[in-house]
C-alpha atoms as an extended CHARMM CRD file, in Angstrom:
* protein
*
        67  EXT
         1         1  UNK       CA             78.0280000000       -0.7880000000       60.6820000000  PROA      1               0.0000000000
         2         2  UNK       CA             80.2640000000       -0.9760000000       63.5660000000  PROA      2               0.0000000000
         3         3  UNK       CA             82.9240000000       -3.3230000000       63.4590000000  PROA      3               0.0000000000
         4         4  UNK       CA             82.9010000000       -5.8880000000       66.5530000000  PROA      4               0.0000000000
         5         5  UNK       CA             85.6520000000       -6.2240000000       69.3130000000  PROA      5               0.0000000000
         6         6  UNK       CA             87.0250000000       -9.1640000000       67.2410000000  PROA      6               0.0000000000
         7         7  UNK       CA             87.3810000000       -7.0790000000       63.8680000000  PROA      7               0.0000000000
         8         8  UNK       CA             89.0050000000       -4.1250000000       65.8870000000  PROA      8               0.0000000000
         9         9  UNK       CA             91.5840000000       -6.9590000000       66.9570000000  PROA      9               0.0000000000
        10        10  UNK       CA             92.3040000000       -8.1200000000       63.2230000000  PROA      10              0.0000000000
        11        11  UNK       CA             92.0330000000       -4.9140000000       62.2400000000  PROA      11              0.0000000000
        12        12  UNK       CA             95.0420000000       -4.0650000000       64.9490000000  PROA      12              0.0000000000
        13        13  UNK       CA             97.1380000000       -7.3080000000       64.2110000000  PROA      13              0.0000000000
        14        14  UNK       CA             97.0310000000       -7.0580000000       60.4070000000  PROA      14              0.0000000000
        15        15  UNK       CA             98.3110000000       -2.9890000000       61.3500000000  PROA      15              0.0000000000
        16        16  UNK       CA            100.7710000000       -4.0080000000       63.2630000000  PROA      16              0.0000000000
        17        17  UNK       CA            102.6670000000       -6.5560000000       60.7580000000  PROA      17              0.0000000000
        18        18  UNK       CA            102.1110000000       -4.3430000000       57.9850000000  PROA      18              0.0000000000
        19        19  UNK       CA            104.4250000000       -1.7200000000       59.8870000000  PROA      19              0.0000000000
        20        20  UNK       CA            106.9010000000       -4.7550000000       60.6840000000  PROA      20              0.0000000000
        21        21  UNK       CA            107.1600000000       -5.4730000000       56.7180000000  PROA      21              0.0000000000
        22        22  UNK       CA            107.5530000000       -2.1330000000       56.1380000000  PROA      22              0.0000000000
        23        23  UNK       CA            110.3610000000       -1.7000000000       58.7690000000  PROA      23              0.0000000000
        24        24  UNK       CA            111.9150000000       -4.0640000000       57.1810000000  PROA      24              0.0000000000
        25        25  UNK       CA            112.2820000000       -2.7270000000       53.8890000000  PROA      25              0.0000000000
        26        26  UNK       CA            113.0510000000        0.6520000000       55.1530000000  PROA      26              0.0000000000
        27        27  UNK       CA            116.3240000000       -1.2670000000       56.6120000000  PROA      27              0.0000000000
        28        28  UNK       CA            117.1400000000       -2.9630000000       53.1910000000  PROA      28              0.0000000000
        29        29  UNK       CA            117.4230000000        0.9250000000       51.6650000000  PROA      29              0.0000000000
        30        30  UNK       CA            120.9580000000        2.1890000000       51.6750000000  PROA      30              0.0000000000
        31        31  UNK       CA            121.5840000000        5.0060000000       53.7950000000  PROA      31              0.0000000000
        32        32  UNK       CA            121.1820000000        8.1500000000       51.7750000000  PROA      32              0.0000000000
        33        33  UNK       CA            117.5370000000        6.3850000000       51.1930000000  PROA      33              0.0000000000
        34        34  UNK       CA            116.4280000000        6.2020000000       54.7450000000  PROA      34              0.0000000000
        35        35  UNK       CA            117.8810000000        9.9330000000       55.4930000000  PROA      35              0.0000000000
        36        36  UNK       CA            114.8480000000       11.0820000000       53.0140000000  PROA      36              0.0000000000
        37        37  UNK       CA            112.2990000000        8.6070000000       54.7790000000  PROA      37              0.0000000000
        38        38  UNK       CA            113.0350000000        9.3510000000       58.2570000000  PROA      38              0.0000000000
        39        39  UNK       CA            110.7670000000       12.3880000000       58.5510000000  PROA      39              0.0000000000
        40        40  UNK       CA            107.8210000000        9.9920000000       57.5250000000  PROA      40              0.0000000000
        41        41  UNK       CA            108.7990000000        7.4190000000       59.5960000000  PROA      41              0.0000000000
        42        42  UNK       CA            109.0840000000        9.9610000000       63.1620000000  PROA      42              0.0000000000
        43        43  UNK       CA            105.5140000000       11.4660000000       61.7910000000  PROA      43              0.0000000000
        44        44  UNK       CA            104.1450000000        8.1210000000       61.7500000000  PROA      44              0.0000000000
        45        45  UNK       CA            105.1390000000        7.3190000000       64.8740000000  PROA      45              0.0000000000
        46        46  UNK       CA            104.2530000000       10.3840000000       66.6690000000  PROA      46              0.0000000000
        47        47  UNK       CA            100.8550000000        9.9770000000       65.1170000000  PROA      47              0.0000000000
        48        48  UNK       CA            100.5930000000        6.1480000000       66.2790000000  PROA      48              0.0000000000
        49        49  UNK       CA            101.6990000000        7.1550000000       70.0640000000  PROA      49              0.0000000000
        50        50  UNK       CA             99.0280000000       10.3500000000       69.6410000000  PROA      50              0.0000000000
        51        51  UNK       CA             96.0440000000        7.4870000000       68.8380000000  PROA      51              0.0000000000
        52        52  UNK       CA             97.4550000000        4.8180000000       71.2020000000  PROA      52              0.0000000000
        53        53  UNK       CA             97.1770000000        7.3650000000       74.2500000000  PROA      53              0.0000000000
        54        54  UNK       CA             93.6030000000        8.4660000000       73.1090000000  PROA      54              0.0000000000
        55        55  UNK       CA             94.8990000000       12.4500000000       72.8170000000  PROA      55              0.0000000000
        56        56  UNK       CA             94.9120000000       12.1690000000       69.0630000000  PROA      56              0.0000000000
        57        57  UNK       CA             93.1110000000       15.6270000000       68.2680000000  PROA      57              0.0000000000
        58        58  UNK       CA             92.9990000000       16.5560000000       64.5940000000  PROA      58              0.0000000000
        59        59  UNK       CA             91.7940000000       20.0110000000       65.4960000000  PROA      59              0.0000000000
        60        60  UNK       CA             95.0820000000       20.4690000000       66.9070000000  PROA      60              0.0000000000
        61        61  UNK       CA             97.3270000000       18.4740000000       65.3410000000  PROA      61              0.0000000000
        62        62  UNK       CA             96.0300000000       18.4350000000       62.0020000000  PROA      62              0.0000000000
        63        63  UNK       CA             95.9260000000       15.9230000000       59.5910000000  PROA      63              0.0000000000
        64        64  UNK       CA             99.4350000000       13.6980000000       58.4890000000  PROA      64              0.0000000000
        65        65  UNK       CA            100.1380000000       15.6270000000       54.8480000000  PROA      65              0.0000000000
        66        66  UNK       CA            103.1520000000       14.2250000000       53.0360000000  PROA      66              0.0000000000
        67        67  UNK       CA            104.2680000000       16.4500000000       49.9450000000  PROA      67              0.0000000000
C-alpha cells in the first residue's frame, strides 16, 4: 500500500532526528575517527540534497556503495 501524507511526515521527522543523533555521536569521536567518516558523511549529504531537489537519478548517479 501507499503510505498516506501523514506517514510520509513521520516517516520524514523520525529521518530527520535519527541524522541529529547520529551527528551527534560523530562529534563525540576523536578526530582521527571523524577523518575516516567524513567521506560517508559528504555522500550522505549529497545524496539527501539529490532527493530533496527531486533530481535524484540512480541511472546516473548510481546507487550509495560503502566498502
Amino acid at each position: 500500500r501507499e503510505m498516506s501524507p501523514a506517514e510520509y511526515e513521520e516517516f520524514a521527522n523520525l529521518y530527520r532526528l535519527v541524522r541529529v543523533e547520529l551527528n551527534g555521536l560523530y562529534e563525540l569521536l576523536a578526530e582521527k575517527e571523524r577523518d575516516k567518516y567524513y567521506g560517508y558523511f559528504v555522500a550522505v549529504t549529497e545524496y539527501e540534497k539529490k532527493i530533496a531537489e527531486g533530481v535524484y537519478n540512480p541511472d546516473l548517479d548510481g546507487v550509495l556503495k560503502f566498502d
